[in-house]
C-alpha positions as CSV (number, residue, x, y, z in Angstrom):
1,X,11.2,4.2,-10.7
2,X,11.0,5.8,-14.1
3,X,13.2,8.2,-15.9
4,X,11.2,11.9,-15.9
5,X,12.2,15.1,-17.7
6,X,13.3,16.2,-14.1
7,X,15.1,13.0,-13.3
8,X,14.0,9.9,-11.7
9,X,10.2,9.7,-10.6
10,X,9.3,6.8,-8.8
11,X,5.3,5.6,-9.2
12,X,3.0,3.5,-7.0
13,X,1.1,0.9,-9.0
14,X,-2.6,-0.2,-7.3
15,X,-5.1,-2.6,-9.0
16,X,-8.0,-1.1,-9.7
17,X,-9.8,-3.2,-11.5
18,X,-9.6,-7.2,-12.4
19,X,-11.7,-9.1,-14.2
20,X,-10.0,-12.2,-15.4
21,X,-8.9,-11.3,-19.0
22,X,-8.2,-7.7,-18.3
23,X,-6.3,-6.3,-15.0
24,X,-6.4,-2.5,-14.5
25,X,-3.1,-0.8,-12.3
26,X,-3.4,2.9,-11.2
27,X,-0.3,4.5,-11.1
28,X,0.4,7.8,-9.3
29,X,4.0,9.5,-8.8
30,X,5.0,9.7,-5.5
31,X,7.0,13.6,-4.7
32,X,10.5,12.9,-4.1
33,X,11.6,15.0,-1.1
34,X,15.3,15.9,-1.0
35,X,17.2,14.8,2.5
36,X,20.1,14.0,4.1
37,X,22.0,11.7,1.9
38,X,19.9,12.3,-1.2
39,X,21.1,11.3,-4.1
40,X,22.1,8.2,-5.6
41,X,20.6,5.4,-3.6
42,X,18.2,7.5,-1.4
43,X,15.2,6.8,-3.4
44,X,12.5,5.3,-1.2
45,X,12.2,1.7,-3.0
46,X,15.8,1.4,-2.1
47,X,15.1,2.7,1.4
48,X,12.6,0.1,2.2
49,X,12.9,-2.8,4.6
50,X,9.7,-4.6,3.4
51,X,8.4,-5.4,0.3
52,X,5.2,-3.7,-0.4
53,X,2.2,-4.7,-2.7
54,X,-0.6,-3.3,-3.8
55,X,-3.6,-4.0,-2.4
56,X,-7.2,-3.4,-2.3
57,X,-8.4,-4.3,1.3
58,X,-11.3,-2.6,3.1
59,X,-10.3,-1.5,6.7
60,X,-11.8,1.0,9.2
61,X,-9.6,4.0,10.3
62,X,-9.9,5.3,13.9
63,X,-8.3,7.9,16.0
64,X,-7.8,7.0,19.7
65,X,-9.9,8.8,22.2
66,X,-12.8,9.7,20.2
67,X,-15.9,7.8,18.8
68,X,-15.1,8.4,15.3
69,X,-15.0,5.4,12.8
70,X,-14.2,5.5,8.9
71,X,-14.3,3.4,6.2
72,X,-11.1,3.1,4.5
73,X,-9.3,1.4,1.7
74,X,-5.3,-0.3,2.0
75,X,-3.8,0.4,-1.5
76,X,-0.7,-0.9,-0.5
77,X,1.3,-3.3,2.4
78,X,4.0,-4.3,3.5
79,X,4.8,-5.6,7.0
80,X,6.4,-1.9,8.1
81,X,3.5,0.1,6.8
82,X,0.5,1.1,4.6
83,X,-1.6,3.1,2.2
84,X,-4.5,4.2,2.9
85,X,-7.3,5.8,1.3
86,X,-9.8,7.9,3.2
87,X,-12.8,10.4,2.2
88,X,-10.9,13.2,4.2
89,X,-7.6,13.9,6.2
90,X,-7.5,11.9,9.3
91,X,-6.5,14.8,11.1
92,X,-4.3,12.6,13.7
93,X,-0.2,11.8,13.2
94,X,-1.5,8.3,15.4
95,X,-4.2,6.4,15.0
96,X,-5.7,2.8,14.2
97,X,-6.6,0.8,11.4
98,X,-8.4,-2.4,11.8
99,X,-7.9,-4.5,8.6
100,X,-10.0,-7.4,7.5
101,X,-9.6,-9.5,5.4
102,X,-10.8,-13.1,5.0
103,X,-13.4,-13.2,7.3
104,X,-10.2,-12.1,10.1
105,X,-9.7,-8.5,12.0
106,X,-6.6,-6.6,13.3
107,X,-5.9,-3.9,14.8
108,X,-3.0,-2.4,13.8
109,X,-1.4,0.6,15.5
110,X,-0.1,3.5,12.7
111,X,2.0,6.6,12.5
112,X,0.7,8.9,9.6
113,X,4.5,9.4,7.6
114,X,2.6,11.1,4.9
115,X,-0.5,12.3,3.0
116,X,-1.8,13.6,-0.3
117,X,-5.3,14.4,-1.9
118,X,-6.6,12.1,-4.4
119,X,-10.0,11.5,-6.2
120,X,-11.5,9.8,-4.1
121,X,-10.4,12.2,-0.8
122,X,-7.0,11.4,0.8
123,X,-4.7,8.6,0.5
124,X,-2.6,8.4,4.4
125,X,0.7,6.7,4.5
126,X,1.5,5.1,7.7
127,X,4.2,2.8,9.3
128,X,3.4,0.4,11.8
129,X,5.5,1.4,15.0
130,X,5.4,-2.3,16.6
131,X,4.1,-5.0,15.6
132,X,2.9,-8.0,18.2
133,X,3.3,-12.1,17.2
134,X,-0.4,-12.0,16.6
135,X,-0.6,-8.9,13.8
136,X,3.0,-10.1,12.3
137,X,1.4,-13.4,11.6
138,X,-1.5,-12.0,10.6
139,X,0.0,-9.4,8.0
140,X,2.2,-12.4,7.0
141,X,-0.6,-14.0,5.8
142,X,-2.6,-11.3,3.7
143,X,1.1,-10.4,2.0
144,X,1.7,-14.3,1.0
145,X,-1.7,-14.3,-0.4
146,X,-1.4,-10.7,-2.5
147,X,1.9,-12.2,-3.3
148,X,0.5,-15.2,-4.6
149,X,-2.3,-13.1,-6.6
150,X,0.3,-11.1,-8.5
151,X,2.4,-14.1,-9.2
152,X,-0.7,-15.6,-10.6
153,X,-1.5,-12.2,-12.5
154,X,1.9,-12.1,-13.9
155,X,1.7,-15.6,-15.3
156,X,-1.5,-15.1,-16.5
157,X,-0.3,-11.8,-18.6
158,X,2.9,-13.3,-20.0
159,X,1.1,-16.5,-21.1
160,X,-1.5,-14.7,-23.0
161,X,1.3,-12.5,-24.4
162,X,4.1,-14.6,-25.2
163,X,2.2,-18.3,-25.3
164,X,2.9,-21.0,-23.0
165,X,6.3,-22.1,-22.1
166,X,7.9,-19.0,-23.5
């Protein structure tokens, strides 16, 4: 969250680009919708029960009931939901995504919460409604290991700021 001209704005950071030396984070400002309770201590970081983190993880999108398949992007995770960026509106408030990563599949069940136009088309924001064994150990895994990425990234960027052991 970041202090605007308006008040508080709270941004969504999303690795765009690594390269070793240089790591690139897009940001974009997520709207801030007033609601029961709103004010102090109703923004959504404070709202979350997961930690999310950003992500760049290809998945396919796909609505129940008809043959349609898209490619998608996750920009962001967390164990209760998603981000996800598609070329259009996925048109459905339920549908799938199946994520892979490392060579592994899931299929994880979604309830669109949200959506916005970007560049690229639309980026969808979806909870996951349930969640079985199989897909929580599964998620558990892809969030240790973009856990364990940023740690590394973070280290990385205050060493070659600040020197070792500072």
């Amino acid at each position: 969250m970041v202090a605007g001209r308006q008040g508080p704005t709270t941004v969504s950071g999303t690795v765009a680009e690594c390269d070793g030396q240089l790591l690139v984070v897009r940001l974009s400002q997520i709207p801030q919708r007033p609601g029961p309770g709103a004010g102090a201590g109703s923004d959504r970081s404070q709202r979350r029960e997961h930690r999310r983190y950003p992500a760049g993880l290809s998945a396919t999108v796909a609505v129940p009931g008809t043959s349609a398949r898209v490619a998608a992007e996750v920009t962001d995770l967390s164990l209760g939901g998603a981000s996800v960026e598609v070329g259009a509106p996925v048109g459905a408030e339920e549908f799938e995504i199946e994520l892979h990563w490392s060579g592994r599949r899931r299929v994880l069940h979604c309830l669109r919460v949200g959506e916005e136009e970007t560049l690229k088309g639309c980026l969808v924001r979806v909870r996951f409604p349930a969640l079985d064994d199989d897909q929580r150990e599964f998620l558990a895994g892809v969030l240790d290991s973009l856990r364990q990425y940023f740690e590394a990234a973070q280290e990385f960027l205050a060493y070659s700021k600040l020197g070792p052991n500072r």
